[in-house]
C-alpha positions as CSV (number, residue, x, y, z in Angstrom):
1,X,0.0,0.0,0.0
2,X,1.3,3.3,-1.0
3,X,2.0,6.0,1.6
4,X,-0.1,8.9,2.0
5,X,0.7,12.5,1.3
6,X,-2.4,15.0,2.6
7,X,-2.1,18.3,0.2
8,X,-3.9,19.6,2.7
9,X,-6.6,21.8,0.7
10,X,-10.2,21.6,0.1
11,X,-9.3,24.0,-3.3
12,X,-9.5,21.6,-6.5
13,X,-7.8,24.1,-8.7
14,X,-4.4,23.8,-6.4
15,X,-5.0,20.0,-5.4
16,X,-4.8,19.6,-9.5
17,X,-1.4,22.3,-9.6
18,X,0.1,20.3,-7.0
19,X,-0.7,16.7,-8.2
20,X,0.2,17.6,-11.5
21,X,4.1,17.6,-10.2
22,X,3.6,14.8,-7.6
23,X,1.4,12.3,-9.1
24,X,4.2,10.2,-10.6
25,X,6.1,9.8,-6.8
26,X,5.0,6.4,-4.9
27,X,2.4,8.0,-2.8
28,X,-1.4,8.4,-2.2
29,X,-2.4,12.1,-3.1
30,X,-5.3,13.1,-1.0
31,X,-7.3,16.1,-0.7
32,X,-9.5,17.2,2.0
33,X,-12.1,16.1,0.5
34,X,-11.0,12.8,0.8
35,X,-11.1,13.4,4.7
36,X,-14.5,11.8,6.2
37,X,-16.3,13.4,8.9
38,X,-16.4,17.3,9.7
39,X,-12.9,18.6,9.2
40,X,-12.5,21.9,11.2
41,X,-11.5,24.2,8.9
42,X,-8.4,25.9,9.6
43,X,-8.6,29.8,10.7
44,X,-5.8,31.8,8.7
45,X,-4.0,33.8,11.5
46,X,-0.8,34.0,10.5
47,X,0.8,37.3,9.7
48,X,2.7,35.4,6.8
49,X,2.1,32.5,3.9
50,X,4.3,30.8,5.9
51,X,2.7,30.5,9.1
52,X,-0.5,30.1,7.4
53,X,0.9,27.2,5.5
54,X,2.8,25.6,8.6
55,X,-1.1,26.3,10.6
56,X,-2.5,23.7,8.0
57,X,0.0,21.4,7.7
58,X,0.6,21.2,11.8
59,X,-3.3,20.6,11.7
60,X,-4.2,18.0,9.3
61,X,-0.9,16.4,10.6
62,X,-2.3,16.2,13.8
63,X,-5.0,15.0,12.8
64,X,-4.2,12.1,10.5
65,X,-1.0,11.5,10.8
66,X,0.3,11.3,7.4
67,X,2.6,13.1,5.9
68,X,0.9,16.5,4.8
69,X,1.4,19.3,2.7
70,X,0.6,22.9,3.7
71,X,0.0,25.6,1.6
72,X,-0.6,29.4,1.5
73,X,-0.1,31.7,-1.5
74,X,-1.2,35.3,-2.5
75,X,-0.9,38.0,-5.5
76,X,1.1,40.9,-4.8
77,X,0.2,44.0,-7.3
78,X,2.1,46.8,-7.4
79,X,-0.4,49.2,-7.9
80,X,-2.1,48.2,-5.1
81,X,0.1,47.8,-2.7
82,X,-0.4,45.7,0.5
83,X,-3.9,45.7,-0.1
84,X,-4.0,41.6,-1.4
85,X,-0.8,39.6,-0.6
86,X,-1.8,37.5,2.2
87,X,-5.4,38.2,2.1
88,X,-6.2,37.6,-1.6
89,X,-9.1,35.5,-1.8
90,X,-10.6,37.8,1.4
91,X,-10.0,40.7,-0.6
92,X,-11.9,43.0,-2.2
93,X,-15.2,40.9,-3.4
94,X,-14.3,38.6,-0.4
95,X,-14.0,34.7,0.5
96,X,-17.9,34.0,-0.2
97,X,-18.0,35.5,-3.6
98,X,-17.9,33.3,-6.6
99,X,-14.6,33.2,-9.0
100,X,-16.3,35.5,-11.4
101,X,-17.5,37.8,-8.5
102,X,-14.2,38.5,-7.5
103,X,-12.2,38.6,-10.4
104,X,-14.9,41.2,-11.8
105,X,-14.2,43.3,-9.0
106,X,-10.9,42.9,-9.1
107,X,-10.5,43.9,-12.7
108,X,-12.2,46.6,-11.8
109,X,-10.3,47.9,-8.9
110,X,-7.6,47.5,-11.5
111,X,-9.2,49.6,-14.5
112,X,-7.5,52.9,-13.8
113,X,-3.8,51.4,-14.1
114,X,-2.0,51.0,-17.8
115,X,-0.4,48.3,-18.9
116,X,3.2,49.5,-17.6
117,X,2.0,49.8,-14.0
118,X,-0.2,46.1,-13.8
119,X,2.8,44.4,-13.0
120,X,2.8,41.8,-10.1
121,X,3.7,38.8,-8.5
122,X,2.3,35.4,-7.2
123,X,4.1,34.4,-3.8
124,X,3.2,30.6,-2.5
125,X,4.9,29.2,0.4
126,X,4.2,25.3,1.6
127,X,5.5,23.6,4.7
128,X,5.7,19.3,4.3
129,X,5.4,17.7,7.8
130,X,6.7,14.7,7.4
131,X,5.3,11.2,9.2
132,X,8.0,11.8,12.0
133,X,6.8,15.1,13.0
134,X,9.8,17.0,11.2
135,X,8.5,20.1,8.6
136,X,10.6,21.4,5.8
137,X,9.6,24.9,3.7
138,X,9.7,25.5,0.2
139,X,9.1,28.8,-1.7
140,X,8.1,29.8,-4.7
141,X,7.7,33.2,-7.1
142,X,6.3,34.5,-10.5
143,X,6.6,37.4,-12.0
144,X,4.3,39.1,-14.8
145,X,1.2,41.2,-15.7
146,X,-2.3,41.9,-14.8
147,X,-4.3,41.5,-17.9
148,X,-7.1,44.1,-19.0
149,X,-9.6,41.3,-19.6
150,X,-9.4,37.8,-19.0
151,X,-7.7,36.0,-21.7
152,X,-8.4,31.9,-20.7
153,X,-11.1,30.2,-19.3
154,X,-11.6,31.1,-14.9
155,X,-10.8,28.1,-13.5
156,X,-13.0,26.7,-10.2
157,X,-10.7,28.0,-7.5
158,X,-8.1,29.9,-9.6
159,X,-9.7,33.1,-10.9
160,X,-6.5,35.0,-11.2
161,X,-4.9,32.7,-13.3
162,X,-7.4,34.0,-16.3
163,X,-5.6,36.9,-16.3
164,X,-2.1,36.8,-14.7
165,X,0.5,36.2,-17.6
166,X,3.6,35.3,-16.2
167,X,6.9,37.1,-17.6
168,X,8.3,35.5,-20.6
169,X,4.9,34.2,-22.1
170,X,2.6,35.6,-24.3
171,X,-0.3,33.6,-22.5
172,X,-1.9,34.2,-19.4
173,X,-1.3,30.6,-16.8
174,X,-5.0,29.6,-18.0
175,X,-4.1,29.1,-21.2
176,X,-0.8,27.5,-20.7
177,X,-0.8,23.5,-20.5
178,X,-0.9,22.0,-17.1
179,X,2.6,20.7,-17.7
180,X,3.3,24.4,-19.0
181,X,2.3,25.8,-16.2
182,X,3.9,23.5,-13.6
183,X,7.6,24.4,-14.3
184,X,6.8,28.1,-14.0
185,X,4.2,28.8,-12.0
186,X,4.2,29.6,-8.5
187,X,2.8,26.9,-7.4
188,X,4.6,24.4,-9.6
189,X,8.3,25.4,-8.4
190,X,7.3,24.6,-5.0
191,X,6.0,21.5,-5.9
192,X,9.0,20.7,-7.8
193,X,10.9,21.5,-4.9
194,X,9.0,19.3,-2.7
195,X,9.3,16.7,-5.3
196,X,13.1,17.3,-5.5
197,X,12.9,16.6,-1.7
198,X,10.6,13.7,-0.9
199,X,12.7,11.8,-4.2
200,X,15.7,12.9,-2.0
């Protein structure tokens, strides 16, 4: 029986990201929807992706006992600065609203900037606890541009990657490949990382 890794998310769109780089390792990839019973949700507290991402992993960790993967990540604009970062999906339209919702408002938050000045970055930190209790941290970054309109389809969970085009491309991640996207998104070079790690 293979061992279990928890990605410790209820999102589909980054349990998908992350499996995409992981699915080929000897382990059981499990979401927290494959959790049964009520799963306390776990309240984002930390003052940084990486104590929001170690909160979820220490959880889940505790309470399965696998080997779990913790994960927090954010957009950074320029142009609006500290106003998302760490509190992107509560931003703005806010956690309740659908992906559409909030990307509308977003975009339109965003109207007033030109192109030169819709430059930002994704940040995503994770934290693996390990079966033995011991956690490692991995980091990731992207770079690009804040597109006027989205320019691929809004993926469930993923809004921003409609219209985030990452430096270098021509395409926004939406409309990249999954394999595309997983060597240069934010996302994916942590996974990698973690990946790189666990193959040892």
């Amino acid at each position: 029986m293979s061992e279990k890794l928890l990605i410790a998310t209820g999102n589909r769109g980054k349990f998908n990201e992350i499996s995409e780089v992981l699915h080929d390792l000897p382990y059981d990839l499990l979401s927290l929807a494959d959790l049964k019973g009520d799963i306390e949700q776990v309240e984002e507290t930390g003052e940084t992706h990486e104590a929001n991402a170690r909160l979820k992993a220490n959880q889940f960790y505790c309470h399965t006992g696998w080997m779990t993967l913790g994960e927090d990540s954010g957009l950074e604009v320029d142009a609006l600065k500290n106003e998302l970062g760490l509190h992107t999906r509560r931003w703005g339209a806010g956690h309740d609203a659908s992906d559409e919702e909030w990307l509308n408002f977003f975009l339109k938050r965003m109207e007033m900037f030109p192109g030169q000045e819709r430059t930002a970055r994704f940040v995503c930190v994770a934290v693996l606890m390990t079966v033995d209790g011991k956690e490692t941290v991995f980091e990731g970054e992207a770079r690009g541009t804040i597109t006027h309109e989205p320019q691929g389809p809004i993926l469930p969970g993923l809004p921003l990657s409609s219209v985030f085009r990452p430096e270098g491309f021509d395409r926004v991640y939406a409309a990249l490949s999954p394999v595309e996207k997983a060597q240069i998104s934010h996302r994916g070079l942590v996974a990698l990382k973690v990946k790189d790690f666990l193959i040892g």
